[in-house]
Structure formats: structure tokens, C-alpha cells
MIKOLKOL-878683 format. One line per 10 residues: number of its first residue (from 0); their letters; for each residue x, y, z of N, C-alpha, C, CB. Coordinates in steps of 0.2 Angstrom, whole numbers. Glycine has a CB too. Layout:
! MIKOLKOL-878683
NUM = a = X/Y/Z/X/Y/Z/X/Y/Z/X/Y/Z  ...
***
This chain:
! MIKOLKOL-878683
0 = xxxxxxxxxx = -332/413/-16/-328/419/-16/-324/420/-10/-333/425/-17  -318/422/-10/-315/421/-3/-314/431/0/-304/415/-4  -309/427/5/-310/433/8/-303/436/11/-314/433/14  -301/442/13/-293/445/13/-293/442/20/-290/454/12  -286/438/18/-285/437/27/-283/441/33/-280/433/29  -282/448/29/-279/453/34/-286/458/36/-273/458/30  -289/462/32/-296/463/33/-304/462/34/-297/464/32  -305/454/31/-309/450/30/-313/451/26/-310/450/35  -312/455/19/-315/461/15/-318/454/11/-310/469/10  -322/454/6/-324/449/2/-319/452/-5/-333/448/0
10 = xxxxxxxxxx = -315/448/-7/-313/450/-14/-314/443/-22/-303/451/-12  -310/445/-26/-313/442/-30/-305/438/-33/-317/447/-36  -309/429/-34/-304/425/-35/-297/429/-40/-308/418/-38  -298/431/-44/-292/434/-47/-288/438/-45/-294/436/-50  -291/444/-39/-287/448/-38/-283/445/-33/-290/452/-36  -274/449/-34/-269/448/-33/-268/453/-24/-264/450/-40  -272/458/-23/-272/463/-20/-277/461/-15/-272/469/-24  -279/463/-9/-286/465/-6/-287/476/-8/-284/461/4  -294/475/-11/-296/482/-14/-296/485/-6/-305/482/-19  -297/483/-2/-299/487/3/-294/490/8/-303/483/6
20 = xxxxxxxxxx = -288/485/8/-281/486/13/-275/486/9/-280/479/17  -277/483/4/-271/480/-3/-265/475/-1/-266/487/-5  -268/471/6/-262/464/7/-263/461/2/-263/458/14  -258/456/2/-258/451/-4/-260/445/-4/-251/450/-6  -266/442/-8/-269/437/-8/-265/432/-11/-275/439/-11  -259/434/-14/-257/427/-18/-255/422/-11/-250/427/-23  -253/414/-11/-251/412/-6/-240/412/-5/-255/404/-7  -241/416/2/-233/416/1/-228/410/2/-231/421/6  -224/408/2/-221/403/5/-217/403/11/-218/402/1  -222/398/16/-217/397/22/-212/395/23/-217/395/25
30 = xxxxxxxxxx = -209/397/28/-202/394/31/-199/387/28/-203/394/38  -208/383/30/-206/377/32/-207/373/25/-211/375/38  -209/375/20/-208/375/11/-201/376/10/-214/382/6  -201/380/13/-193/384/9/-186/379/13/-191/396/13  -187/377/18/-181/373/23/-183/368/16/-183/369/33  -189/363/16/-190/357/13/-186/358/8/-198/354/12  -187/363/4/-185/365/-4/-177/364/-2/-189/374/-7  -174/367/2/-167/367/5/-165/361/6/-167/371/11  -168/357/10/-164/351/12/-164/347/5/-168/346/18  -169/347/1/-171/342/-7/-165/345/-10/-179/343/-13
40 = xxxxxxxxxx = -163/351/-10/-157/354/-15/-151/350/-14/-155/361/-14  -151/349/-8/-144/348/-3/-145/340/-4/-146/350/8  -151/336/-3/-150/329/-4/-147/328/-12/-156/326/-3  -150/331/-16/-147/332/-25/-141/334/-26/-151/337/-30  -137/337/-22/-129/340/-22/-128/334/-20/-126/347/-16  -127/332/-14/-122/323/-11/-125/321/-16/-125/317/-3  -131/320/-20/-131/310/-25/-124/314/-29/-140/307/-33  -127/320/-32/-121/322/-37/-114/323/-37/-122/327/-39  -114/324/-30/-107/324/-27/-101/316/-26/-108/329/-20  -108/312/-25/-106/304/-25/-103/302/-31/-112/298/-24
50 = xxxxxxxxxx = -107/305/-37/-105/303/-46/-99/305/-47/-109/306/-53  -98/313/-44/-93/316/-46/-87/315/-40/-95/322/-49  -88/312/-35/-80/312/-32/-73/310/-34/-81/310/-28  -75/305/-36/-67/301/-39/-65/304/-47/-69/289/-40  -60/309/-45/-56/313/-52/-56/304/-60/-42/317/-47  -58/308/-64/-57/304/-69/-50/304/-72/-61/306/-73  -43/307/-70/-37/307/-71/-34/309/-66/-35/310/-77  -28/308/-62/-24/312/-57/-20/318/-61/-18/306/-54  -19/321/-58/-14/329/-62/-9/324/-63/-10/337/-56  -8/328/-70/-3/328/-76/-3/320/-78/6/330/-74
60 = xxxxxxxxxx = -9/317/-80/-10/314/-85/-16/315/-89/-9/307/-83  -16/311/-93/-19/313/-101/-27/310/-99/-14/308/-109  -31/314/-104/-37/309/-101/-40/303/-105/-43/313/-100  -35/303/-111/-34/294/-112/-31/291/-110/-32/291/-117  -29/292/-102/-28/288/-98/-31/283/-95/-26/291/-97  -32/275/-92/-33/273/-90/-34/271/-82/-31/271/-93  -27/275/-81/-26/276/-73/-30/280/-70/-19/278/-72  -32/279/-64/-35/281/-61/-43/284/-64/-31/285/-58  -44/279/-68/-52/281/-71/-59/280/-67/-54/276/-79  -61/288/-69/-67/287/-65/-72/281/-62/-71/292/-68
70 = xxxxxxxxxx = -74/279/-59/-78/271/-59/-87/274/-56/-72/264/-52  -92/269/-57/-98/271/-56/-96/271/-48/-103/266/-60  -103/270/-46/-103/271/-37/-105/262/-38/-112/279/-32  -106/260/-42/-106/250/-39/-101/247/-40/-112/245/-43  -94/250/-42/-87/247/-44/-85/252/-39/-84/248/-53  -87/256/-37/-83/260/-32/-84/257/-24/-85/269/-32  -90/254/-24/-93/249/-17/-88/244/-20/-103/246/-16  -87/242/-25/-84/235/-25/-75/235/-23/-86/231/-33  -73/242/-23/-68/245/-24/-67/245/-15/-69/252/-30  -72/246/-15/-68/249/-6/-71/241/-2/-74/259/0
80 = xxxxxxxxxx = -76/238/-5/-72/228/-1/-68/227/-3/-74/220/-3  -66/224/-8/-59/224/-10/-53/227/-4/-59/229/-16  -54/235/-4/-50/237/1/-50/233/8/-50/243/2  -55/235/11/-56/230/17/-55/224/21/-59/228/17  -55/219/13/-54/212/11/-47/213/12/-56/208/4  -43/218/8/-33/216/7/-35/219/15/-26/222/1  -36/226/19/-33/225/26/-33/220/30/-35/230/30  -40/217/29/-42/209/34/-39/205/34/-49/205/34  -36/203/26/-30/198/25/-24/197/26/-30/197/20  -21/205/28/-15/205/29/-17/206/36/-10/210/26
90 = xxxxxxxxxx = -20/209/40/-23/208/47/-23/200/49/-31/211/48  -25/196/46/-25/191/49/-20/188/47/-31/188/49  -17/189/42/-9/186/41/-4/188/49/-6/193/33  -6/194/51/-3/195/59/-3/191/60/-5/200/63  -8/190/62/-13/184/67/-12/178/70/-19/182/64  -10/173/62/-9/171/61/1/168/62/-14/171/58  4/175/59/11/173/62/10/174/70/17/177/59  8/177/73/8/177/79/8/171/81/4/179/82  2/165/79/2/162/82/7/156/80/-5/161/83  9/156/75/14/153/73/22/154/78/14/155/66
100 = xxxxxxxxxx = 20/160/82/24/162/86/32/165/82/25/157/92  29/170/76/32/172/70/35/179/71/28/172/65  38/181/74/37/187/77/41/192/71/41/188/85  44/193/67/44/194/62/41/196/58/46/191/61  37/190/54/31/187/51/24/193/52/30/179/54  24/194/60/19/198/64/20/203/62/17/198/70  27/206/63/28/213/65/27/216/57/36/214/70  30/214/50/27/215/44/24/212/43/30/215/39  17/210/43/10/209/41/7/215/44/6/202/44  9/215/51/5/221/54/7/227/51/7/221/61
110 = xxxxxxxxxx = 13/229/48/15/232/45/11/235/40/20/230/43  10/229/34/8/230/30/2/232/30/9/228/28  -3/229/34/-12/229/35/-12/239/36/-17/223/44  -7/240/41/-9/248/42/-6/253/36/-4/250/50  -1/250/32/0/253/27/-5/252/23/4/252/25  -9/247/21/-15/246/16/-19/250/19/-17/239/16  -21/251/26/-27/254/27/-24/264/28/-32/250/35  -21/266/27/-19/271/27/-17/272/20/-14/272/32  -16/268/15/-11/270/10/-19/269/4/-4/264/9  -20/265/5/-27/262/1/-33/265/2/-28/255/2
120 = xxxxxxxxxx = -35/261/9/-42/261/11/-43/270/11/-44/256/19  -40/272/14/-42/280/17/-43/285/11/-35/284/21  -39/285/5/-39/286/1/-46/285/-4/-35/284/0  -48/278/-3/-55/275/-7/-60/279/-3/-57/265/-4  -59/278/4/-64/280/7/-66/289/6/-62/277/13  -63/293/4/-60/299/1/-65/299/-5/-53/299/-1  -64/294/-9/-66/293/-16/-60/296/-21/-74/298/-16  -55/295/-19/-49/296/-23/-44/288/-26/-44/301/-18  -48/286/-31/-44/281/-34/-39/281/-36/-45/280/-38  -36/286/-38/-30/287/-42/-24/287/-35/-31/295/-47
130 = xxxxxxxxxx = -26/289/-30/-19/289/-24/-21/283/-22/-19/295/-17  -25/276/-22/-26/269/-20/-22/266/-24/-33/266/-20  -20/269/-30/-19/261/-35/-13/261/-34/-20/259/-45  -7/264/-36/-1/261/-34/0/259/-28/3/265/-36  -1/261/-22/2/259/-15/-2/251/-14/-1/265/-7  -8/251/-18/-11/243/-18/-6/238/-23/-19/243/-20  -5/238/-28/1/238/-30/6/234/-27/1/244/-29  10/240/-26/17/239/-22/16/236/-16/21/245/-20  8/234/-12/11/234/-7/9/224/-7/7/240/0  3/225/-13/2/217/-16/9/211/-19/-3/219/-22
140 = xxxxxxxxxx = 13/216/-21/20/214/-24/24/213/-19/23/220/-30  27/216/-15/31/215/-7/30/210/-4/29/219/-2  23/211/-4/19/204/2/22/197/-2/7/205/3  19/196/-8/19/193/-11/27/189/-14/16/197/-14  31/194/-14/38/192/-13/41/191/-9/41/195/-15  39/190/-3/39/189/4/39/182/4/34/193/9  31/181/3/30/175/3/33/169/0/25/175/1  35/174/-7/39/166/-10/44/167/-8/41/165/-18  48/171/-5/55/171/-4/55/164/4/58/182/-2  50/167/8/47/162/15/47/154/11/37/166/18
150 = xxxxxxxxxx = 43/156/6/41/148/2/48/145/2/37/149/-6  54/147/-1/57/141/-5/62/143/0/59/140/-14  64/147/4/68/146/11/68/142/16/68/151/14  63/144/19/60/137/24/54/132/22/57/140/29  52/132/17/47/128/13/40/127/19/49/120/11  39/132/20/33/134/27/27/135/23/35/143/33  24/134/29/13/137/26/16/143/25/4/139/34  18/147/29/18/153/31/17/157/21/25/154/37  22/153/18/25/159/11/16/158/6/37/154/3  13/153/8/7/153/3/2/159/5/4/146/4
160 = xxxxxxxxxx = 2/157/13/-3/162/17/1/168/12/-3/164/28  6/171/14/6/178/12/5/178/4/13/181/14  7/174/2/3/175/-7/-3/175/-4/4/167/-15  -8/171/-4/-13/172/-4/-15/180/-1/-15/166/-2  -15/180/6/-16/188/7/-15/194/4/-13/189/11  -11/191/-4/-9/200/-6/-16/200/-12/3/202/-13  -19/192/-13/-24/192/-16/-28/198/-19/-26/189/-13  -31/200/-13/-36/205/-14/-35/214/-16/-39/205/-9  -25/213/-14/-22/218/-17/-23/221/-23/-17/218/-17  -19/213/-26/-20/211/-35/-26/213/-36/-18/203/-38
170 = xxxxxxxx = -34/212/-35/-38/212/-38/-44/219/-37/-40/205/-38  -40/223/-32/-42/228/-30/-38/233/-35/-41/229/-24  -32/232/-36/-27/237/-39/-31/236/-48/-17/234/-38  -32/228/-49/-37/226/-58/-43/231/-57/-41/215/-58  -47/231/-53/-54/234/-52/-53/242/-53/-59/231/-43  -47/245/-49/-44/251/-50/-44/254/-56/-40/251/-48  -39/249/-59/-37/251/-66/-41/251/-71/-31/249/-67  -45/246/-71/-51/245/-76/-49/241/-82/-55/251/-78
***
């Protein structure tokens, strides 16, 4: 048989009330229940907010659209290497005309990596697909025409590196579009 914690009266397991004071025997909830209960809510908003970040269509298209379609959270990790990989490739595309003592070559690679990572990656990293795929894109196509144009002009390394570098463009802008 327990007892009121405010008067110490003996009462009976059922009662809700103490007969003697009338405090409330049920158990209230602490602070420190109610934070836990708070933070658990909060951790269940972010998962949910991870599924739902990336818009399943950009404004004013249709939602049989293909573009910019929503992607799980393990195509959306695969989505932002991808990005990484294109800025590191055209980053080291720099690099490498540097050392080629390309200055040209440097100054648009360099060009381009910061546009990838402002144009692309920031966006991804946003969780906004639909503003990544075209600038990855255009900026994979450029590079790329660069290269061939480099290729059969001066028949250099140099026009292959830059194809190769727009690589991960191309297959970030594929993984995008689905």
C-alpha cells in the first residue's frame, strides 16, 4: 500500500487523489522525460526532413517530369561524390596546366572547378537537384569542347585530360536526371 508523497497519509493503490490533502498521486512528468520526448521528436523531423528535401519537380514543370526527380538519400550520397569528384577533377585539371606552365589552361580549369562547386555542389549540398543538373551539364559540355578543340589544334595531353575531367560532370548530371 503506498503513501502520499505530500502528507505521508497511507492511500489506496487506485486512488488518483491523496483522501487526506488531495495531491495527486498519479506520476507527473518531468522536465527531464519531456526534453528526451522533445529532442526524439526533433531527431524524427531531420530523418524526415533528409527524405523530403530535394523538390520532386522544379516550379513550372509537370510531375511526369523526369527532371530534377526526387532521388532516395543513397543516390543523393552518390549524387554529391559525383559532385566532389567533378570539382577535384577540374581542380586538378588547374594543377596540372599549371604545371604544364599553361596559363590559360589554369586560369579556365580554375574557372571552371569554382563554377562547379558554386553552381553544382552548393546546390547538392542544399539538397536541391533540380538547380545542379543543368550547370553540371553545360559546364561538362564546355570543358569538354575545350578539350577537343585543345586536342586537334595542338594535338596535346592536355585536350584528353580535359575530356576526361568533364567525366564526372556527365555522370553526375546521368545520376541526376535518373
Amino acid at each position: 500500500m503506498p503513501f502520499c508523497p505530500q502528507c505521508g497519509n497511507r492511500v489506496e493503490e487506485s486512488h488518483r487523489f491523496c483522501t487526506s490533502c488531495g495531491n495527486s498521486l498519479s506520476p507527473s512528468p518531468s522536465k527531464d522525460s519531456f526534453r528526451t520526448r522533445e529532442r526524439e521528436g526533433m531527431q524524427e523531423e531531420r530523418k524526415e526532413e533528409e527524405i523530403r528535401r530535394i523538390p520532386a519537380d522544379p516550379p513550372g514543370r509537370s510531375s511526369g517530369s523526369s527532371f530534377g526527380k526526387a532521388f532516395t538519400q543513397s543516390s543523393g550520397e552518390s549524387a554529391l561524390t559525383l559532385g566532389w569528384i567533378s570539382v577535384a577533377s577540374l581542380g586538378g585539371l588547374a594543377l596540372v596546366s599549371l604545371l604544364f606552365q599553361d596559363v590559360l589552361g589554369f586560369v579556365l580549369a580554375l574557372g571552371f572547378a569554382g563554377g562547379a562547386y558554386a553552381l553544382v555542389l552548393k546546390p547538392l549540398q542544399k539538397g536541391n537537384a533540380a538547380d545542379a543538373l543543368l550547370p553540371a551539364l553545360v559546364i561538362s559540355v564546355v570543358v569538354s569542347l575545350i578539350g577537343v578543340a585543345v586536342l586537334l589544334v595542338t594535338r596535346s595531353m592536355m585536350g584528353i585530360l580535359d575530356v576526361a575531367a568533364a567525366l564526372p560532370g556527365y555522370l553526375l548530371w546521368k545520376e541526376l536526371r535518373g
